[in-house]
Backbone as JSON Lines, residues from 0, in Angstrom:
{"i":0,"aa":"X","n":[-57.75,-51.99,91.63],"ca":[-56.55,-52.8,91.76],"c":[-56.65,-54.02,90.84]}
{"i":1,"aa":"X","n":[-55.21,-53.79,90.08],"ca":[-55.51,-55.6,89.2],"c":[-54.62,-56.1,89.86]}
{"i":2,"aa":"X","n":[-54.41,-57.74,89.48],"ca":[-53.44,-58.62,90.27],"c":[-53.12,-59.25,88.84]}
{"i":3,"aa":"X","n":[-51.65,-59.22,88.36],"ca":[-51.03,-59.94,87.34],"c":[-50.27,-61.08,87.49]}
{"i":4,"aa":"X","n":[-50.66,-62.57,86.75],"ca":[-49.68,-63.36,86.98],"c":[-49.21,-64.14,85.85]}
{"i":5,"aa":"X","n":[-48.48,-63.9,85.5],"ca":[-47.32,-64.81,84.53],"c":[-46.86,-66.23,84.7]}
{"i":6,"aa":"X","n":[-47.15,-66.58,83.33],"ca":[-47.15,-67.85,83.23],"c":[-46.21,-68.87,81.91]}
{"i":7,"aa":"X","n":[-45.92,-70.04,81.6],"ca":[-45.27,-70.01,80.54],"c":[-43.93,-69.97,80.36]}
{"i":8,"aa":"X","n":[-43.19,-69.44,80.65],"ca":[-42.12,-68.86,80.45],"c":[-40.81,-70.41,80.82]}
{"i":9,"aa":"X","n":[-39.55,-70.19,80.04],"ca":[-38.96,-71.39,80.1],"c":[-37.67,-71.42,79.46]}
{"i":10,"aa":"X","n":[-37.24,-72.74,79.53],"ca":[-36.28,-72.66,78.21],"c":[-36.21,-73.64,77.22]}
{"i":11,"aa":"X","n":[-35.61,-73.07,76.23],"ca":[-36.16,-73.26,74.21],"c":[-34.79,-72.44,73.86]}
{"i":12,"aa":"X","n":[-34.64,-73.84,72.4],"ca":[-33.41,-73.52,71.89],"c":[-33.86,-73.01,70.81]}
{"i":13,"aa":"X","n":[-33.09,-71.7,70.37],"ca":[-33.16,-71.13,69.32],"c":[-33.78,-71.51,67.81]}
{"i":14,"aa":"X","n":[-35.04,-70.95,67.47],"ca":[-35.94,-71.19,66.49],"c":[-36.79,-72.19,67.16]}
{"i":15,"aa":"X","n":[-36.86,-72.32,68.49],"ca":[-38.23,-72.85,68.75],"c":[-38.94,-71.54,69.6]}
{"i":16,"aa":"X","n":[-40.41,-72.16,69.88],"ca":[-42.0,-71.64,70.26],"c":[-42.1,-71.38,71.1]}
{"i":17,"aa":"X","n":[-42.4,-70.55,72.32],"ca":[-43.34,-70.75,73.76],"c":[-44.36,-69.84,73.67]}
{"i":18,"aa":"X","n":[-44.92,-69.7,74.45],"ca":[-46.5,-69.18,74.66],"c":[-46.57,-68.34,76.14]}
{"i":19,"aa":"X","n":[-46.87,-67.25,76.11],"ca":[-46.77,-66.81,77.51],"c":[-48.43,-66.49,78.13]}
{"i":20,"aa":"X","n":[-48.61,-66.79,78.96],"ca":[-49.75,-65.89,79.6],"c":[-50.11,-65.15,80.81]}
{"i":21,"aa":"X","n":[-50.89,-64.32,81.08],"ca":[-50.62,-63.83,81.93],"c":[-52.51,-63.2,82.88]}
{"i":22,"aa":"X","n":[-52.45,-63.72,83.47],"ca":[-54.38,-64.02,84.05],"c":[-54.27,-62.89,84.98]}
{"i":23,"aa":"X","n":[-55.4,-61.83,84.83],"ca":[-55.95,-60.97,85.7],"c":[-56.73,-61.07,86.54]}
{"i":24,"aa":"X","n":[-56.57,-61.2,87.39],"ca":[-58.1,-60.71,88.74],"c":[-58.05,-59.18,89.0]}
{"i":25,"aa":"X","n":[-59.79,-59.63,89.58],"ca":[-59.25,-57.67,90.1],"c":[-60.65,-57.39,89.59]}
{"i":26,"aa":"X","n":[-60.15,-55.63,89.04],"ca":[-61.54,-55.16,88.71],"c":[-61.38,-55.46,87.04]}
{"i":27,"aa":"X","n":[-61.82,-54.67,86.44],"ca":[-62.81,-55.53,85.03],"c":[-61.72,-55.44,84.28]}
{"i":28,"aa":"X","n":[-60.93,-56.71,83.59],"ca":[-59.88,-56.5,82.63],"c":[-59.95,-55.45,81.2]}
{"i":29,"aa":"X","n":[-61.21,-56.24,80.83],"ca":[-61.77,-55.75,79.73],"c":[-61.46,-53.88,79.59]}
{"i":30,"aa":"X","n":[-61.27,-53.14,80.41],"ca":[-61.02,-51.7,80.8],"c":[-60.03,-51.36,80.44]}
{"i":31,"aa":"X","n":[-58.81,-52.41,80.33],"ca":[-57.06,-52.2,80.58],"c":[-56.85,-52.5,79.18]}
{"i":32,"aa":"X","n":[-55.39,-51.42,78.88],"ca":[-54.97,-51.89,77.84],"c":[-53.9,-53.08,78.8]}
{"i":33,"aa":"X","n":[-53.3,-53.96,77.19],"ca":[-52.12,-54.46,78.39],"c":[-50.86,-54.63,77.42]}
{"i":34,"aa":"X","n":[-50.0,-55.53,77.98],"ca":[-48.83,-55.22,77.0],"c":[-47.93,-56.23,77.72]}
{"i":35,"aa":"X","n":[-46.67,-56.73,76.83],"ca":[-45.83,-57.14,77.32],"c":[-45.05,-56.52,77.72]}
{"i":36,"aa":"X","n":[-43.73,-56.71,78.07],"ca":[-42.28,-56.24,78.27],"c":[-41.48,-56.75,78.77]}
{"i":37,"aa":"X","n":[-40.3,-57.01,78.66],"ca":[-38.98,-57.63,78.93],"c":[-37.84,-56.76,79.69]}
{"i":38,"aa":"X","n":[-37.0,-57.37,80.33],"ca":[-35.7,-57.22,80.91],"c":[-34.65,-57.67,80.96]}
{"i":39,"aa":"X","n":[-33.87,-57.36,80.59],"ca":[-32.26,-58.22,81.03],"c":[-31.4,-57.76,82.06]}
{"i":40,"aa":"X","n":[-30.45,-58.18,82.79],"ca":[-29.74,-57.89,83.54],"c":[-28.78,-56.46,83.51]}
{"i":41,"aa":"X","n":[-29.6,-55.01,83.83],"ca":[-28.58,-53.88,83.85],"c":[-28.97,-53.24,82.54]}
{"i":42,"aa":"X","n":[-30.12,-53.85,81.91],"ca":[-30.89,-52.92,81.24],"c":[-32.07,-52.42,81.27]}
{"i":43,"aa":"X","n":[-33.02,-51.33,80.82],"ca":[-34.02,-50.87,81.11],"c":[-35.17,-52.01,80.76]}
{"i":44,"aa":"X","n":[-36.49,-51.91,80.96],"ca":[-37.36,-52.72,81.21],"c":[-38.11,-51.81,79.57]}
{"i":45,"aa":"X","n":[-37.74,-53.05,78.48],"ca":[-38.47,-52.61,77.43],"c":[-39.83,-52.91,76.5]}
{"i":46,"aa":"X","n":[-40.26,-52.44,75.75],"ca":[-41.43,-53.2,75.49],"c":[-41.38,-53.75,74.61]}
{"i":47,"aa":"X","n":[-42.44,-54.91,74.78],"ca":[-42.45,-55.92,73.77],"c":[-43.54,-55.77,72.82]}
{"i":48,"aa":"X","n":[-44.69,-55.09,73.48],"ca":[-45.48,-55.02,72.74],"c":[-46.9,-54.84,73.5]}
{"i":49,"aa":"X","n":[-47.85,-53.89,72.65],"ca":[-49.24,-53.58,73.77],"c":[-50.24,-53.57,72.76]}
{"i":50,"aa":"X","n":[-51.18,-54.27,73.45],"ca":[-52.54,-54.48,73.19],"c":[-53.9,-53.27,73.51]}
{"i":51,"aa":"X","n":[-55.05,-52.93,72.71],"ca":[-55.65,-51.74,73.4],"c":[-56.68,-52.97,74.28]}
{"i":52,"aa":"X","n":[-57.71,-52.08,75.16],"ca":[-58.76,-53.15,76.0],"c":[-59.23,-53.84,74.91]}
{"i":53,"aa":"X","n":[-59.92,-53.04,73.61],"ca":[-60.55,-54.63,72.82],"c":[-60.24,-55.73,72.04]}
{"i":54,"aa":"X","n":[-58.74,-55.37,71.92],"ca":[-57.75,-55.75,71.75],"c":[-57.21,-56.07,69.61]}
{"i":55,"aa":"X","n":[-58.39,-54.8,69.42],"ca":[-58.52,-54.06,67.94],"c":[-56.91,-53.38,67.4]}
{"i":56,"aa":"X","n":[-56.4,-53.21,68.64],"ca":[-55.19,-52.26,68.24],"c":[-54.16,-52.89,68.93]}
{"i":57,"aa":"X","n":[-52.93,-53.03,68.12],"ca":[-51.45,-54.06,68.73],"c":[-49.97,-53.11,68.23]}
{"i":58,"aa":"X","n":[-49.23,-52.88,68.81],"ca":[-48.47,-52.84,68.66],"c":[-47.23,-53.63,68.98]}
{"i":59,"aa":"X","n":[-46.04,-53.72,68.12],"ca":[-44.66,-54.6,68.72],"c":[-43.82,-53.71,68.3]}
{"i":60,"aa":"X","n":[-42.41,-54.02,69.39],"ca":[-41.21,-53.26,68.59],"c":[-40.76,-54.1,67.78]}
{"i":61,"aa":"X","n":[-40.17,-53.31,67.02],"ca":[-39.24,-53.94,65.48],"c":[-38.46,-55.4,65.35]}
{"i":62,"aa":"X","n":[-37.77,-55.78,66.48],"ca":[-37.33,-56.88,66.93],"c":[-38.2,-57.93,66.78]}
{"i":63,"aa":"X","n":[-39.36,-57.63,67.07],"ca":[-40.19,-59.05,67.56],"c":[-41.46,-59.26,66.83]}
{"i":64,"aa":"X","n":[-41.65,-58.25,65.84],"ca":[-42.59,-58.29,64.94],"c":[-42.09,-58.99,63.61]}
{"i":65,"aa":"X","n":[-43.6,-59.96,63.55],"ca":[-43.33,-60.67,62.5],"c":[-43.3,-62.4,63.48]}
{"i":66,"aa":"X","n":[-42.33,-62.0,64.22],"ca":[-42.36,-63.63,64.8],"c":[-43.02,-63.45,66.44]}
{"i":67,"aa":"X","n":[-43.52,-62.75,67.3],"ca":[-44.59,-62.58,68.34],"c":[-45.64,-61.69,67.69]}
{"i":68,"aa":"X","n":[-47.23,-62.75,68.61],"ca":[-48.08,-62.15,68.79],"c":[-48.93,-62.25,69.81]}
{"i":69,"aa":"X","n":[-49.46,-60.53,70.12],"ca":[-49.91,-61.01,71.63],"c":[-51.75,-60.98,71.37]}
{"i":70,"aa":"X","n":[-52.15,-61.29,72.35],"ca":[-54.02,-61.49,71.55],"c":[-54.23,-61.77,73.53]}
{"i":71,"aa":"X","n":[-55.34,-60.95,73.73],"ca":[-56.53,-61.3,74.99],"c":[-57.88,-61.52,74.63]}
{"i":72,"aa":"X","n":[-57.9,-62.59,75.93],"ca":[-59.33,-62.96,75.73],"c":[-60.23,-62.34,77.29]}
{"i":73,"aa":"X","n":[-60.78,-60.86,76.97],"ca":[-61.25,-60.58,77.66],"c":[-62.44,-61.85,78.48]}
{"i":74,"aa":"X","n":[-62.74,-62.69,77.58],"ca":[-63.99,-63.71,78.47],"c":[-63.46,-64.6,79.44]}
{"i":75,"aa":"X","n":[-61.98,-64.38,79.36],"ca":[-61.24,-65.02,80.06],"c":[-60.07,-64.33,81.18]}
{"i":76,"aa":"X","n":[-60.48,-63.12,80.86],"ca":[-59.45,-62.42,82.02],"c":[-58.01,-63.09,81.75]}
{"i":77,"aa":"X","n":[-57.56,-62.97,80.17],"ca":[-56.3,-63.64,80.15],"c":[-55.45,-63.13,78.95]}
{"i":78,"aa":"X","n":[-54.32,-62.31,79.08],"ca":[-53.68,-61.86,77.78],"c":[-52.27,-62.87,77.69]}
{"i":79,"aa":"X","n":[-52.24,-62.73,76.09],"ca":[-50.75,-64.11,75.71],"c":[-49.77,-63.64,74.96]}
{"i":80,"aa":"X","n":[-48.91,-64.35,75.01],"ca":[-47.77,-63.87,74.08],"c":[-47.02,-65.03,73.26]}
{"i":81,"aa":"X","n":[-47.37,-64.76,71.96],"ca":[-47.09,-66.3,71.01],"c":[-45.76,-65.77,70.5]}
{"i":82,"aa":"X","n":[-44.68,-66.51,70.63],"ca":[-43.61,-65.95,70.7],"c":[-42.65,-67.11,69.69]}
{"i":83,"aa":"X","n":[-42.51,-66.65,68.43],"ca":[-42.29,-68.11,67.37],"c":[-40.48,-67.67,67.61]}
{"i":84,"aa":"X","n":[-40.02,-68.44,66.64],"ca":[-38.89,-68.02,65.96],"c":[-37.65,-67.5,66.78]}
{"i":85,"aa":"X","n":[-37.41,-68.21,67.88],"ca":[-37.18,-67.38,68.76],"c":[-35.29,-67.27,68.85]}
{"i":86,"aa":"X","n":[-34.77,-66.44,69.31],"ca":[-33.28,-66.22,69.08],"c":[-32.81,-66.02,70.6]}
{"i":87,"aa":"X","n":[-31.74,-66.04,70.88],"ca":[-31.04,-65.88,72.19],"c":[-31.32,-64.36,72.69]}
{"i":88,"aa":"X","n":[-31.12,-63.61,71.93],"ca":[-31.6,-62.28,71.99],"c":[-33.03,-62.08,72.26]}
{"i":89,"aa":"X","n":[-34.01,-62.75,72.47],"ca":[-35.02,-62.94,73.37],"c":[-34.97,-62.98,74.7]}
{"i":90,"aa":"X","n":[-33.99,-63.66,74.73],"ca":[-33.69,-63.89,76.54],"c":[-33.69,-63.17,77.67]}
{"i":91,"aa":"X","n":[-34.95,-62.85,78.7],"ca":[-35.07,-61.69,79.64],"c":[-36.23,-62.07,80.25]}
{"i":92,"aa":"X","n":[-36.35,-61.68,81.46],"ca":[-37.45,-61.73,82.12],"c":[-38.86,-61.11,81.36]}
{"i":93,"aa":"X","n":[-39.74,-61.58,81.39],"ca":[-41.09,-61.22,80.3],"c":[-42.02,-60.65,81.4]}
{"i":94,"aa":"X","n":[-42.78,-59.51,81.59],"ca":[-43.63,-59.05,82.25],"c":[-44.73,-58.84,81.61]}
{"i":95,"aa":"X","n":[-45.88,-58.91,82.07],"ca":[-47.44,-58.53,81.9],"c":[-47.39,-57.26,82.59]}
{"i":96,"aa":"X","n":[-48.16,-56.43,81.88],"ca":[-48.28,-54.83,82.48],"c":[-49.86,-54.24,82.29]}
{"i":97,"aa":"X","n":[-50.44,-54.0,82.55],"ca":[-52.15,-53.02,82.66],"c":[-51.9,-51.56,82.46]}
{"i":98,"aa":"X","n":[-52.39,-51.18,82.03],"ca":[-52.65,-49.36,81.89],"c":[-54.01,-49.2,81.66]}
{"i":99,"aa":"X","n":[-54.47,-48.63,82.78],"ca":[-56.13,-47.92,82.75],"c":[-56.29,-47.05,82.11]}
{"i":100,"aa":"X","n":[-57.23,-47.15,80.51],"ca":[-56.98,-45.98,79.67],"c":[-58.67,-45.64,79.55]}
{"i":101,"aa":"X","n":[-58.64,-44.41,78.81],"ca":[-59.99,-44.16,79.15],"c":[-60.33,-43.97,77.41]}
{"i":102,"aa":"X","n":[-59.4,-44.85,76.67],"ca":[-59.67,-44.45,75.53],"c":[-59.03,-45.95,74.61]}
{"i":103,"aa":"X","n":[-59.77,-46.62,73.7],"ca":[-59.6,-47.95,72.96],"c":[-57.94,-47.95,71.88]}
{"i":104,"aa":"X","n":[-56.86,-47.96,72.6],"ca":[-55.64,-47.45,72.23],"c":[-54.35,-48.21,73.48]}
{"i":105,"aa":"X","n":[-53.59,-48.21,72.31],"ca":[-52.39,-48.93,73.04],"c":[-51.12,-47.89,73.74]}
{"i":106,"aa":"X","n":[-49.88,-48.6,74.16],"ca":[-49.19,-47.06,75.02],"c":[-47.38,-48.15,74.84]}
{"i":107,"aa":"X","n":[-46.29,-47.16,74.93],"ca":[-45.3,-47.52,74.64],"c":[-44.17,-47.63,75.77]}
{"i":108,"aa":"X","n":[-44.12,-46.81,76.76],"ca":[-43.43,-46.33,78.04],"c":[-44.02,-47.61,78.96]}
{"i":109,"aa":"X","n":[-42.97,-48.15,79.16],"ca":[-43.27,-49.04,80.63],"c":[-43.1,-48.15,81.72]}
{"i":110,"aa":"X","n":[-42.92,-46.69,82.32],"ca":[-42.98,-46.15,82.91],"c":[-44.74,-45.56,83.45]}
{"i":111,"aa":"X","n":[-45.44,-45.63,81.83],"ca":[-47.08,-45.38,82.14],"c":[-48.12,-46.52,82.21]}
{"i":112,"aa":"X","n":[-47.38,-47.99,82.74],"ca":[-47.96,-49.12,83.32],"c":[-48.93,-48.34,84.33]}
{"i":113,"aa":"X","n":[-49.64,-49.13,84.72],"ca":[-50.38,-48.98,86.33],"c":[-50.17,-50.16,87.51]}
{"i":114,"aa":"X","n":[-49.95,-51.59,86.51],"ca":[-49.89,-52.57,87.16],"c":[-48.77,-53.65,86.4]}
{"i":115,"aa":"X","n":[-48.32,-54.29,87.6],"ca":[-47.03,-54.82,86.77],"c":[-47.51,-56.38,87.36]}
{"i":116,"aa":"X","n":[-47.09,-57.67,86.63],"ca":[-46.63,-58.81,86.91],"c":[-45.22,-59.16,87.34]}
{"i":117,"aa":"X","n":[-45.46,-60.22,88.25],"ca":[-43.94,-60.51,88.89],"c":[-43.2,-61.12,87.54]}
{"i":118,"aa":"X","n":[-43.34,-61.34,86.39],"ca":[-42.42,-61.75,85.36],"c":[-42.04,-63.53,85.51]}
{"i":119,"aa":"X","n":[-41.64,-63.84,84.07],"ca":[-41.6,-64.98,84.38],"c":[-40.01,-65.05,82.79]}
{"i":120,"aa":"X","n":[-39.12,-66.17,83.42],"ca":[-37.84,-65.87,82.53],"c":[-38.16,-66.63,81.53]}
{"i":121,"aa":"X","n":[-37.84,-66.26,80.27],"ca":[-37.7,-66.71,79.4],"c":[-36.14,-67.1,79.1]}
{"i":122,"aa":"X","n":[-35.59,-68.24,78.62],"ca":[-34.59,-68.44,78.08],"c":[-34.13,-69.43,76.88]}
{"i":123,"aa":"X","n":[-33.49,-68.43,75.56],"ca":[-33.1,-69.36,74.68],"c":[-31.78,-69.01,74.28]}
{"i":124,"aa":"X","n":[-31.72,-70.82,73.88],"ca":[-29.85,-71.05,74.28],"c":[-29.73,-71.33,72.25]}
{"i":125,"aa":"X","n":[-28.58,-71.08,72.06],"ca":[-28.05,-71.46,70.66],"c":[-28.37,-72.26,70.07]}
């Protein structure tokens, strides 16, 4: 069992910064890939982007690459999300997610999470 909690999250006017994080307890982080992902109201829960456990391998979707990056510090039981440049079209609840993989590799489906964070909102205004 992991326990995810989200942190960070706020509001910022368009072309500014926040920083998200999101601290694990539990059993050994270092094991999990992890990843972000977002929501808006009446749409699916998409991804933002996933990290593998050593955190060698990253992926982002197209949207957010280039201006987010996410980086864990396994010595710290703590993955982030540096989130520059930011546009209204950012705006959605931000989740931390875990997937127990048995292999040093990232994953795209928020459906093959294992563990979810209660989310924390992000919002940017014009």
């Amino acid at each position: 069992q992991v326990q995810l909690v989200e942190s960070g999250g706020g509001s910022v006017q368009a072309g500014g910064s926040l920083r998200l994080s999101c601290a694990a307890s539990g059993r050994a982080f270092s094991r999990y890939a992890m990843g972000w992902f977002r929501q808006t109201p009446g749409n699916v829960r998409e991804r933002v982007g996933t990290i593998s456990a050593s955190g060698e391998r990253v992926n982002y979707r197209p949207a957010v690459k280039g201006r987010f990056t996410i980086s864990r510090d396994n010595a710290r039981n703590t993955l982030y999300l540096q989130m520059n440049s930011l546009t209204p079209e950012d705006t959605a609840v931000y989740y931390c997610a875990a997937k127990d993989t048995s292999y040093d590799g990232t994953w795209y489906l928020a459906t093959s999470a294992d563990y979810w964070g209660q989310g924390t909102q992000v919002t940017v205004s014009p």
